[in-house]
FIDRENTOR-951240 format. One record per residue (C-alpha): residue in three letters; y negated, z negated, x. Coordinates in steps of 0.2 Angstrom, whole numbers, plus 5000, padded with zeros to 4 digits. Each point is the difference from the previous one (the first is absolute). Layout:
BEGIN
{type->ALA | py->Y | pz->Z | px->X}
...
% end
This chain:
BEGIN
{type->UNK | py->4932 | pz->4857 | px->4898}
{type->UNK | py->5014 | pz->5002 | px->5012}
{type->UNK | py->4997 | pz->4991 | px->5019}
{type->UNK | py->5001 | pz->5007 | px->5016}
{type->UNK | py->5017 | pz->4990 | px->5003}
{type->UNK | py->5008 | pz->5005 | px->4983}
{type->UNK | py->4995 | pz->5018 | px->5003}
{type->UNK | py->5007 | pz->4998 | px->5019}
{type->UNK | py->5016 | pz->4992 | px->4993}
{type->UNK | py->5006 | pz->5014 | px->4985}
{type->UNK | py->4998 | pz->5015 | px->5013}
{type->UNK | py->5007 | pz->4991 | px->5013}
{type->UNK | py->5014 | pz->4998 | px->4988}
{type->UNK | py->5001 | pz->5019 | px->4999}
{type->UNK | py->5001 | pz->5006 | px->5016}
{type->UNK | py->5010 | pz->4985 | px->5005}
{type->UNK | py->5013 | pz->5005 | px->4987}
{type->UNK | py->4998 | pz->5018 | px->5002}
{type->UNK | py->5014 | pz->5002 | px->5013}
{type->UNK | py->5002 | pz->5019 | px->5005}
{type->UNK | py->4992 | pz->5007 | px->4984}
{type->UNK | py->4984 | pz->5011 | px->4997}
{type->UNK | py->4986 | pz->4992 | px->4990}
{type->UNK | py->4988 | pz->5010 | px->4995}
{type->UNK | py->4983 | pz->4991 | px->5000}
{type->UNK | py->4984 | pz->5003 | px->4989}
{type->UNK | py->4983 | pz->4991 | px->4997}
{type->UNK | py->5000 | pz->4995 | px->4982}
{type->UNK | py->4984 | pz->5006 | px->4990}
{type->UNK | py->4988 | pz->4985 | px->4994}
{type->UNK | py->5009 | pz->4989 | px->4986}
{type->UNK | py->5017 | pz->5003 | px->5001}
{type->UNK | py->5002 | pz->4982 | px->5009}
{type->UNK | py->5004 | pz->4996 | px->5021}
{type->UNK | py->5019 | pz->5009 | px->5001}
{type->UNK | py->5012 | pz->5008 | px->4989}
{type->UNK | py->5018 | pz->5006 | px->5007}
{type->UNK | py->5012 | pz->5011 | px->4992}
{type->UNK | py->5012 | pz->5004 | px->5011}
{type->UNK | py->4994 | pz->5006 | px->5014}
{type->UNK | py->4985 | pz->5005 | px->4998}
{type->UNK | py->4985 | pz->4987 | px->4999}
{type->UNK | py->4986 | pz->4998 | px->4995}
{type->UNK | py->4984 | pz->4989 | px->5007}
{type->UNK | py->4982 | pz->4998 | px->4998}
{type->UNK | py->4987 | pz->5001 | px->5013}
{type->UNK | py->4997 | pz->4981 | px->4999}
{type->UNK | py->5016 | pz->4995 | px->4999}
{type->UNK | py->5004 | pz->5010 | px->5019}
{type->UNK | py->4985 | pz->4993 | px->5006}
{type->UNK | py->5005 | pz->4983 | px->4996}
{type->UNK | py->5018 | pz->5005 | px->5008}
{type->UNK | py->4991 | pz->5006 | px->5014}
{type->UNK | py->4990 | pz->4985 | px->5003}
{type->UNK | py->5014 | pz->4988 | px->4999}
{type->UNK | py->5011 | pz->5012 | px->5011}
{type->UNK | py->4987 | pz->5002 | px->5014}
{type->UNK | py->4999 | pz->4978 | px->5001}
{type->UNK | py->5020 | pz->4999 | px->4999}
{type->UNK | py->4999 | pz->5014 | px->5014}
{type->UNK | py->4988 | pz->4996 | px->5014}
{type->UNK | py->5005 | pz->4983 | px->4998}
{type->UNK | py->5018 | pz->5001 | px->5001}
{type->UNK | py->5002 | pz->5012 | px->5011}
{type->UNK | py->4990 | pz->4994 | px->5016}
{type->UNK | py->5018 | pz->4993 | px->4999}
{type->UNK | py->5012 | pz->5012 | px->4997}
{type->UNK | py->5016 | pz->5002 | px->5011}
{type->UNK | py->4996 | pz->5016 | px->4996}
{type->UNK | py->4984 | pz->5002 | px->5008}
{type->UNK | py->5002 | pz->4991 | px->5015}
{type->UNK | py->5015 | pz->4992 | px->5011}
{type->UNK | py->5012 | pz->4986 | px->4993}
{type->UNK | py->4998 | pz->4987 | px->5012}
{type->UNK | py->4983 | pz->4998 | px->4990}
{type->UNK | py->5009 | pz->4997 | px->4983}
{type->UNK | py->5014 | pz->4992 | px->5008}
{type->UNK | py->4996 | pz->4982 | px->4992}
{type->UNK | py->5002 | pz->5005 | px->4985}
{type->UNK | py->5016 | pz->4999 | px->4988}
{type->UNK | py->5006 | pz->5019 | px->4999}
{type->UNK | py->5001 | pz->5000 | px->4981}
{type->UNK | py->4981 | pz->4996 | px->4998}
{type->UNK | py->4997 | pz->5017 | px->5013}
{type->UNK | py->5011 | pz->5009 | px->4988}
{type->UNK | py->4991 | pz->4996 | px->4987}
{type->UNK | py->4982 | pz->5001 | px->5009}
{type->UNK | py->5004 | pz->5018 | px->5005}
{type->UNK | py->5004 | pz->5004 | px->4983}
{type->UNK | py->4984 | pz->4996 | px->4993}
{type->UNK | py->4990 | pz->5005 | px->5013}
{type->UNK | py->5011 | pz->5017 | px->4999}
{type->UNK | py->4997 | pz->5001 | px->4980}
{type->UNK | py->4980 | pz->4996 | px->5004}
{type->UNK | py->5000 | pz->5015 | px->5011}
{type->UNK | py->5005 | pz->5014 | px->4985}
{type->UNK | py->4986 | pz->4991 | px->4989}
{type->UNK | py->4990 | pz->5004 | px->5014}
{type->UNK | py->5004 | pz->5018 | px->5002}
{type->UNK | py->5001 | pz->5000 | px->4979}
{type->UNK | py->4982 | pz->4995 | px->5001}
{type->UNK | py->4992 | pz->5010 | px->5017}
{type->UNK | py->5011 | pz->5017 | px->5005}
{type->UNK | py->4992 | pz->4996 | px->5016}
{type->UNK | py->5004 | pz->4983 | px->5005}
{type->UNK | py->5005 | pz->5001 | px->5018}
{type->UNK | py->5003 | pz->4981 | px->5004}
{type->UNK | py->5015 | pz->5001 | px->4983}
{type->UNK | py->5006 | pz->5016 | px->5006}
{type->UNK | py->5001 | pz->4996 | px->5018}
{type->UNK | py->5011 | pz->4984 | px->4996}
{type->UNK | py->5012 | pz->5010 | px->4990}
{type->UNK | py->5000 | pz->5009 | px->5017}
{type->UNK | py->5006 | pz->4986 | px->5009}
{type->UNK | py->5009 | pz->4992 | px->4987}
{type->UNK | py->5012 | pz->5015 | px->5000}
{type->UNK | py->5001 | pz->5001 | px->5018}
{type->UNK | py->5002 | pz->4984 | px->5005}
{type->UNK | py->5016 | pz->5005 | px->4988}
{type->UNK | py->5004 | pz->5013 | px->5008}
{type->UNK | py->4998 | pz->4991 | px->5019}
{type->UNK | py->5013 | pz->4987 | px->4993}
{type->UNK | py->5014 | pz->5013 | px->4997}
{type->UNK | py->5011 | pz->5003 | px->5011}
{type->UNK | py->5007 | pz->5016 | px->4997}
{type->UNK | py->5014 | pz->5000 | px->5013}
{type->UNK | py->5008 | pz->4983 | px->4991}
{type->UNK | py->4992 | pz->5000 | px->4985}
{type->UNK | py->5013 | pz->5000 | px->4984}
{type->UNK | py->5001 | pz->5012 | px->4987}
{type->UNK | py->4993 | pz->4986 | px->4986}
{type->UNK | py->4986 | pz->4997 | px->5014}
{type->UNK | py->4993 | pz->5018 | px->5002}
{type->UNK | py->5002 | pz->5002 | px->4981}
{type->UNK | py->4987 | pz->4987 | px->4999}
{type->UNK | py->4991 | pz->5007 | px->5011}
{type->UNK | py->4998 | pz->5017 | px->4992}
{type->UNK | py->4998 | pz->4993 | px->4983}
{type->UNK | py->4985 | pz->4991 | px->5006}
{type->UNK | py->4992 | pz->5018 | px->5007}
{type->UNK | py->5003 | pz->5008 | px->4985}
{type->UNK | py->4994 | pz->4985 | px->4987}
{type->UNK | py->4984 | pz->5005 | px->5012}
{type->UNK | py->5000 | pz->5016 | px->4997}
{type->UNK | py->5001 | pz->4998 | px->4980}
{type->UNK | py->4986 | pz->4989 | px->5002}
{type->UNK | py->4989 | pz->5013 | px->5007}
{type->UNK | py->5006 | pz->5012 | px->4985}
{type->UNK | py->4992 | pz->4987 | px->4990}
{type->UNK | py->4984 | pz->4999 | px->5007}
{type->UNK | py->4997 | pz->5020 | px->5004}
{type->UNK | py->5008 | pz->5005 | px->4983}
{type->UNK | py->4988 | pz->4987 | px->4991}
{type->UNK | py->4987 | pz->5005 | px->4987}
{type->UNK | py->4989 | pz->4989 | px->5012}
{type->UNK | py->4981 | pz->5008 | px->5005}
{type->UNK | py->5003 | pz->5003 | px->5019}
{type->UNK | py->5019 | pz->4997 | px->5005}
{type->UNK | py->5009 | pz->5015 | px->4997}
{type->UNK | py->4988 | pz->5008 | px->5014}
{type->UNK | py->5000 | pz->4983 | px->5013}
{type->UNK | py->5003 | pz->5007 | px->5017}
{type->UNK | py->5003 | pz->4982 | px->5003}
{type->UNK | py->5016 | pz->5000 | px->4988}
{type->UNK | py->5004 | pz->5018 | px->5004}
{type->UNK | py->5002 | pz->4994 | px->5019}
{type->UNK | py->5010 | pz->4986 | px->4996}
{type->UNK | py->5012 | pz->5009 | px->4990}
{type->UNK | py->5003 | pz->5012 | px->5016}
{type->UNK | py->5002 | pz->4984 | px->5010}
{type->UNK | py->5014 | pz->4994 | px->4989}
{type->UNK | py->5008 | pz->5017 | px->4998}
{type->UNK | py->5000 | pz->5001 | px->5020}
{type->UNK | py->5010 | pz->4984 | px->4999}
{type->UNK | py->5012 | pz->5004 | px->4986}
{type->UNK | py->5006 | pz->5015 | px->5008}
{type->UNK | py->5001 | pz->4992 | px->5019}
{type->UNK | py->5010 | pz->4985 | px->4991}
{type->UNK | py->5010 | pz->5015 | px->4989}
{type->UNK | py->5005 | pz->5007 | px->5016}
{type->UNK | py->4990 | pz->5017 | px->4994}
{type->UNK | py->4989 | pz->4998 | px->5019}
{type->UNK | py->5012 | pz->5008 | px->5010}
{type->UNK | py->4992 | pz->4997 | px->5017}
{type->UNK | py->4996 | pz->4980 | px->4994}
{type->UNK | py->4983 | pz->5002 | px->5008}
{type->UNK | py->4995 | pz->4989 | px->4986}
{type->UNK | py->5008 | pz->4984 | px->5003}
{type->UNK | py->5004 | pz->5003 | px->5016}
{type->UNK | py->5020 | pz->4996 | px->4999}
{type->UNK | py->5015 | pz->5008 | px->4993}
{type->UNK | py->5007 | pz->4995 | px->4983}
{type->UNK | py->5017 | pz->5001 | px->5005}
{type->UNK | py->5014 | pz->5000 | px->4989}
{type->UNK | py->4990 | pz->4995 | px->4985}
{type->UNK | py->4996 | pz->5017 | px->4995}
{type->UNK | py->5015 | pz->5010 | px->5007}
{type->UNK | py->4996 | pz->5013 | px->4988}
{type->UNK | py->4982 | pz->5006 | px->4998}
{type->UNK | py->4995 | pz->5009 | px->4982}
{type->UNK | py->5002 | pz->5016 | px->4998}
{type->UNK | py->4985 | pz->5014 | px->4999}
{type->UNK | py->5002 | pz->4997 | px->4980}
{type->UNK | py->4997 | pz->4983 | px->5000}
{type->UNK | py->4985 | pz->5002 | px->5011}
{type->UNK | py->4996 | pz->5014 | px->4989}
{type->UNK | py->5000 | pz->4990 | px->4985}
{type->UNK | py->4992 | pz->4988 | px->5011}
{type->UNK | py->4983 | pz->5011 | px->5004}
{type->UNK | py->5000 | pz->5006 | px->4979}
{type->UNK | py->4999 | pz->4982 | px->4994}
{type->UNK | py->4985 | pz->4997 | px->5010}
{type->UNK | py->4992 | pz->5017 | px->4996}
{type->UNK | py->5002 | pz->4991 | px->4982}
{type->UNK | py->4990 | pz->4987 | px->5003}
{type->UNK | py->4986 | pz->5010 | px->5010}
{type->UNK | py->4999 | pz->5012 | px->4987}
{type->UNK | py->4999 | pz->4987 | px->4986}
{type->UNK | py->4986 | pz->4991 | px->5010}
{type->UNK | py->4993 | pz->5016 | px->5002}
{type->UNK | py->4998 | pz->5001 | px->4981}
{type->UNK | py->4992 | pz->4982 | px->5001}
{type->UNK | py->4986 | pz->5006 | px->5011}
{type->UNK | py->4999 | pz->5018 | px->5004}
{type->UNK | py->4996 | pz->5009 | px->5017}
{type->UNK | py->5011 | pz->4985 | px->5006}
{type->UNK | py->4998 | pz->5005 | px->5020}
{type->UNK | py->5009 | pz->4983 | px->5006}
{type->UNK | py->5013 | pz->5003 | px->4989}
{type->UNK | py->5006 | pz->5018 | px->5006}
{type->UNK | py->4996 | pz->4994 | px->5018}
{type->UNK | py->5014 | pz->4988 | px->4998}
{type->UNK | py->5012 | pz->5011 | px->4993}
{type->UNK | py->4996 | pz->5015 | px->5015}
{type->UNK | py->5003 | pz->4985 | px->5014}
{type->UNK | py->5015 | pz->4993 | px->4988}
{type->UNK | py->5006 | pz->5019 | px->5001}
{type->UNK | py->5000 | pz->5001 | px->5019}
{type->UNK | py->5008 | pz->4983 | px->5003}
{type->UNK | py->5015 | pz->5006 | px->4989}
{type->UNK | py->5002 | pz->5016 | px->5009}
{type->UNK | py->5002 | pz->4990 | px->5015}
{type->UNK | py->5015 | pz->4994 | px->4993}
{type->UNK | py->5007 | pz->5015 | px->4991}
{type->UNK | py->4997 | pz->5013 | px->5018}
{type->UNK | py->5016 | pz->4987 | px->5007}
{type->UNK | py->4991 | pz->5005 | px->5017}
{type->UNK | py->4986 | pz->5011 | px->5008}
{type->UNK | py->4993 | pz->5020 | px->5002}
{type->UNK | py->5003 | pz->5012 | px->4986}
{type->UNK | py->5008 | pz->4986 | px->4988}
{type->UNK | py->4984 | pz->4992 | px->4997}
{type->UNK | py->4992 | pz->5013 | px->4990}
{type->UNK | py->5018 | pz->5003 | px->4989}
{type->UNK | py->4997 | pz->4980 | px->4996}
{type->UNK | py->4983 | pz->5002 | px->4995}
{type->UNK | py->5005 | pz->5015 | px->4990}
{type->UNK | py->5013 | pz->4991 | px->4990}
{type->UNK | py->4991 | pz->4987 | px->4994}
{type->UNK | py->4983 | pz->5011 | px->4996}
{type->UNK | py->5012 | pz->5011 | px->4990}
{type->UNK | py->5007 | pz->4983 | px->4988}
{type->UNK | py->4981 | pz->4998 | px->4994}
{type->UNK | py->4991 | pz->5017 | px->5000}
{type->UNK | py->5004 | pz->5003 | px->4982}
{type->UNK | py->4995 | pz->4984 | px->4993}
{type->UNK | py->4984 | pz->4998 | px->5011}
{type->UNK | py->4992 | pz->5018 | px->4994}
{type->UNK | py->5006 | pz->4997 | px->4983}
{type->UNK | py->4992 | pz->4984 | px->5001}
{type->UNK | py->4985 | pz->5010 | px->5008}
{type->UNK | py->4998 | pz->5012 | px->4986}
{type->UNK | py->5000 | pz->4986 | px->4985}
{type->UNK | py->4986 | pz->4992 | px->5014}
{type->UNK | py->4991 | pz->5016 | px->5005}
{type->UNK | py->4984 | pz->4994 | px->5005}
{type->UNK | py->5008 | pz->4988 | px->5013}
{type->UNK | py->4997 | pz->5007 | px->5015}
{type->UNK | py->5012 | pz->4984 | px->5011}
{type->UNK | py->5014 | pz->5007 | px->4990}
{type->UNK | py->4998 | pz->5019 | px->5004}
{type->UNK | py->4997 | pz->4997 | px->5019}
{type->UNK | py->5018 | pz->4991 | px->5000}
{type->UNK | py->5008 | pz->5014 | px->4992}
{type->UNK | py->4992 | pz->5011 | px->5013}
{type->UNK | py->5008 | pz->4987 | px->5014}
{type->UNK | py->5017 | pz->5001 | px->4991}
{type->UNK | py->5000 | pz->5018 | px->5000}
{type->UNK | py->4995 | pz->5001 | px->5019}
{type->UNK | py->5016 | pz->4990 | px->5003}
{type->UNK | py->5010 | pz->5011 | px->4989}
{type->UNK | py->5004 | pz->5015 | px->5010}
{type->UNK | py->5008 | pz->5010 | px->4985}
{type->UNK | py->4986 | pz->5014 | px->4997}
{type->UNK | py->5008 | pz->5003 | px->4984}
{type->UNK | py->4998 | pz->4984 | px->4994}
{type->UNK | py->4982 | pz->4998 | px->5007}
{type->UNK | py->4995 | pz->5017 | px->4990}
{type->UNK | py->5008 | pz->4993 | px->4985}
{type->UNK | py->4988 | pz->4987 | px->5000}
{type->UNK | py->4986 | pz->5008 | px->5005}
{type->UNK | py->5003 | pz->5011 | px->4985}
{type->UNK | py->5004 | pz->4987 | px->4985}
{type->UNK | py->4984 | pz->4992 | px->5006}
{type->UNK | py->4990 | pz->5016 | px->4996}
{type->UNK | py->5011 | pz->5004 | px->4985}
{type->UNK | py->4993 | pz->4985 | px->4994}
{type->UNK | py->4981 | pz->5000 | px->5003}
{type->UNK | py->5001 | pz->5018 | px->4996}
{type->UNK | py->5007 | pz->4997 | px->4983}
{type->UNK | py->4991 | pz->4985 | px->4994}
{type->UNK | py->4985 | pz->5007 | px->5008}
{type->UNK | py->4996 | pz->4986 | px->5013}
{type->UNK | py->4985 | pz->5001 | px->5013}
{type->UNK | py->5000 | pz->4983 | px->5006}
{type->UNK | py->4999 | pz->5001 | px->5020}
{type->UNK | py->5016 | pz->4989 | px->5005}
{type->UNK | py->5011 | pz->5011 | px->4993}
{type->UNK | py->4992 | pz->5016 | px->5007}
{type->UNK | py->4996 | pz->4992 | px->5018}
{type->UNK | py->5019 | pz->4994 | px->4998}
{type->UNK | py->5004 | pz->5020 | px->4997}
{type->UNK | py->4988 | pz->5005 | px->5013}
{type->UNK | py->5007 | pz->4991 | px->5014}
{type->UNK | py->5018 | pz->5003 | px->4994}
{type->UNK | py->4998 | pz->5020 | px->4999}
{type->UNK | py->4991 | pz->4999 | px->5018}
{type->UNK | py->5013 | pz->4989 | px->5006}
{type->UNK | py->5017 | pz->5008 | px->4997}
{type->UNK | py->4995 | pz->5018 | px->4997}
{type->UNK | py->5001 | pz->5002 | px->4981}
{type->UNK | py->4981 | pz->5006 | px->4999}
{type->UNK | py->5007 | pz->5018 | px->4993}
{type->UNK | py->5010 | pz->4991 | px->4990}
{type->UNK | py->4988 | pz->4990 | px->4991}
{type->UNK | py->4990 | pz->5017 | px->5000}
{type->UNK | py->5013 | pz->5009 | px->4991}
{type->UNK | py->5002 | pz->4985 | px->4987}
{type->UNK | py->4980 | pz->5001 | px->4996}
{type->UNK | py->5002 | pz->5022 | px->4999}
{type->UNK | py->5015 | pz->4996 | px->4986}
{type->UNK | py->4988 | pz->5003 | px->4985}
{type->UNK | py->4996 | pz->5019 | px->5000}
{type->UNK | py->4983 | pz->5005 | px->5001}
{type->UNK | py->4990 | pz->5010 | px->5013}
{type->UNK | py->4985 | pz->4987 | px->4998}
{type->UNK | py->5012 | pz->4987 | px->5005}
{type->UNK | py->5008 | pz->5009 | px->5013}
{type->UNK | py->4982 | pz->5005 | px->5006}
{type->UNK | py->4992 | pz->4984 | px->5001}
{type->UNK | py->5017 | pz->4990 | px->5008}
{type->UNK | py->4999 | pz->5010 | px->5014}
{type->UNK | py->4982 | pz->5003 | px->5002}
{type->UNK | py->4997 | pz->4980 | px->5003}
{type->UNK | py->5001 | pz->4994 | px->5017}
{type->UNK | py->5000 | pz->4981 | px->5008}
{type->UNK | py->4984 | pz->5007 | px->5009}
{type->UNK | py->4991 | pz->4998 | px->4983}
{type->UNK | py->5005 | pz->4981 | px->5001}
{type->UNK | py->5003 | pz->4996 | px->5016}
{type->UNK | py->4999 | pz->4982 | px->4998}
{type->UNK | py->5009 | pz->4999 | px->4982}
{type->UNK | py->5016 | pz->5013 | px->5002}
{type->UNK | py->5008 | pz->4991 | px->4987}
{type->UNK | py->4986 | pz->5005 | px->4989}
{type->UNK | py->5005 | pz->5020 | px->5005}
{type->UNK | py->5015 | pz->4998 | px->4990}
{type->UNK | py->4991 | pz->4993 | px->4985}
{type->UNK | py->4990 | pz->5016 | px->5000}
{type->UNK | py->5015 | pz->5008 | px->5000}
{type->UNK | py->5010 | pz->4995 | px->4987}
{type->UNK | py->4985 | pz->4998 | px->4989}
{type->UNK | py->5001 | pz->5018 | px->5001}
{type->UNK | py->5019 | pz->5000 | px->4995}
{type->UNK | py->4992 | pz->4988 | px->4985}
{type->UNK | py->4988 | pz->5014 | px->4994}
{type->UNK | py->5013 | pz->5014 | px->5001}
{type->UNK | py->5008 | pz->4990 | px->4987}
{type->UNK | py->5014 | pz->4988 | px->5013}
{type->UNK | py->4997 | pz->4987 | px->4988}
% end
């Protein structure tokens, strides 16, 4: 049987050496021993992440009551900087066994918190060299990939933490301000000078906001009806149409629209191999509101009942999703038309015969009756 400090010590050797890569973690069923790695994906028992857990929490509330990073210098200062250095990096690899463990853990989230800011506070980014800032980025971004870990997991609760899901948007805000992609540097409060002369094009910052669609919708897939999740991919979609706009008034809405259109596709395709999610449709619906192409909103509207209609789908996220959507952007007639496609007086009798005052509290369940009737006129 494997102790808590040999438990501790193998997955503190993984994440210690995992650099800027993904892992992908997952508890191990009973029997298959304390942790196997192939790659980068690992496996761990349920004892053997309690055991690192336990070990991690004493390394951690011990240590860090004495962290540089948690409180001013001058009360580490009679200590030989190496054995600091070398502190901080345990207590820093204690804190993702925490998070690993509990999703939740505030006191190991918030010291990555400071930890990152206290980086960030030490940088000067008027005299700072290249090398430095590079440094400094690399270390946002290896925190970055370490979130991707823990919401991309196959662990029970992580993939929906609004604990993680808030720290992630933390980090992002700083990667951006640090990338010179905060145009008015209202988040660090100083310019960045000439260490980012030239800010990223509306590609890259498109590339940007798909990547983390990616991950959302992949922890999405982990836990469905993800809420946190899509949250803080619509407040990651505003703070990168801040950016795109290059100023105020009517340019806000062409920001916003430009980086709605990069996903729409991939989100309701998403949507219609997860049809019962009903997270994923109302973000489609907030995409499409950004979108101010009526073509393209129709389009949509239309592929989604297509699909319901031809694999005969009555579920109500999809049909509350079409309800809004037609009601919304006008396409009602539209959908109307769609349903009427199949010949047949009884179908054409009873589509326009029902009436959301049948329903009133369900009018997604009025297009249901509707296109049932397409069903029994032989639509399917």
């Amino acid at each position: 049987m494997s102790t808590p400090d040999n438990a501790f010590h193998q997955l503190a050797h993984i994440l210690a050496s995992r650099r800027d890569r993904i892992l992908e973690f997952e508890i191990l069923p009973r029997g298959s021993g304390p942790l196997l790695q192939d790659g980068c994906s690992v496996g761990l028992s349920k004892e053997a992440l309690v055991q690192s857990f336990v070990a991690a929490r004493q390394i951690f509330f011990k240590a860090g009551t004495r962290s540089p990073c948690l409180y001013p210098r001058e009360e580490t200062s009679g200590r030989a900087p190496r054995d600091q250095d070398e502190e901080s990096e345990s207590v820093d690899i204690a804190s993702q066994i925490l998070l690993l463990f509990d999703c939740e853990h505030l006191s190991a989230c918030n010291y990555r918190k400071r930890r990152l800011a206290s980086a960030i506070n030490a940088h000067d980014f008027t005299t700072a060299s290249h090398a430095s800032h590079e440094r400094l980025v690399l270390r946002l971004e290896s925190e970055l990939t370490l979130t991707t870990t823990l919401l991309t997991s196959r662990l029970h609760r992580h993939t929906k933490s609004p604990t993680l899901w808030q720290h992630r948007l933390w980090v992002m805000t700083r990667v951006l301000s640090v990338q010179g992609l905060d145009p008015t540097d209202r988040l660090m409060g100083q310019g960045l000078g000439p260490l980012n002369p030239n800010p990223p094009s509306l590609e890259t910052i498109r590339e940007l906001f798909v990547a983390e669609a990616d991950v959302v919708l992949c922890a999405g897939e982990l836990h469905p009806k993800n809420y946190y999740a899509f949250s803080y991919l619509r407040e990651l979609h505003g703070l990168l149409a801040e950016f795109v706009r290059g100023g105020g008034g009517d340019e806000d809405g062409d920001g916003l629209e430009a980086l709605a259109t990069s996903v729409v596709t991939p989100v309701l395709e998403w949507c219609l191999a997860h049809p019962r999610d009903i997270s994923g449709w109302m973000f489609v619906l907030y995409l499409l509101e950004a979108v101010h192409d009526d073509r393209a909103r129709a389009d949509v509207v239309s592929r989604t009942v297509r699909f319901a209609s031809g694999v005969g789908w009555e579920g109500e996220s999809l049909w509350t999703f079409v309800d809004m959507a037609a009601k919304s952007f006008g396409v009602v007639d539209s959908v109307q038309d769609m349903i009427r496609s199949q010949p047949s007086a009884a179908s054409d009798s009873i589509v326009g015969s029902v009436s959301e005052d049948v329903l009133p509290d369900k009018p997604w369940k009025v297009w249901v009756v509707k296109v049932r009737a397409y069903w029994a006129a032989g639509g399917l």
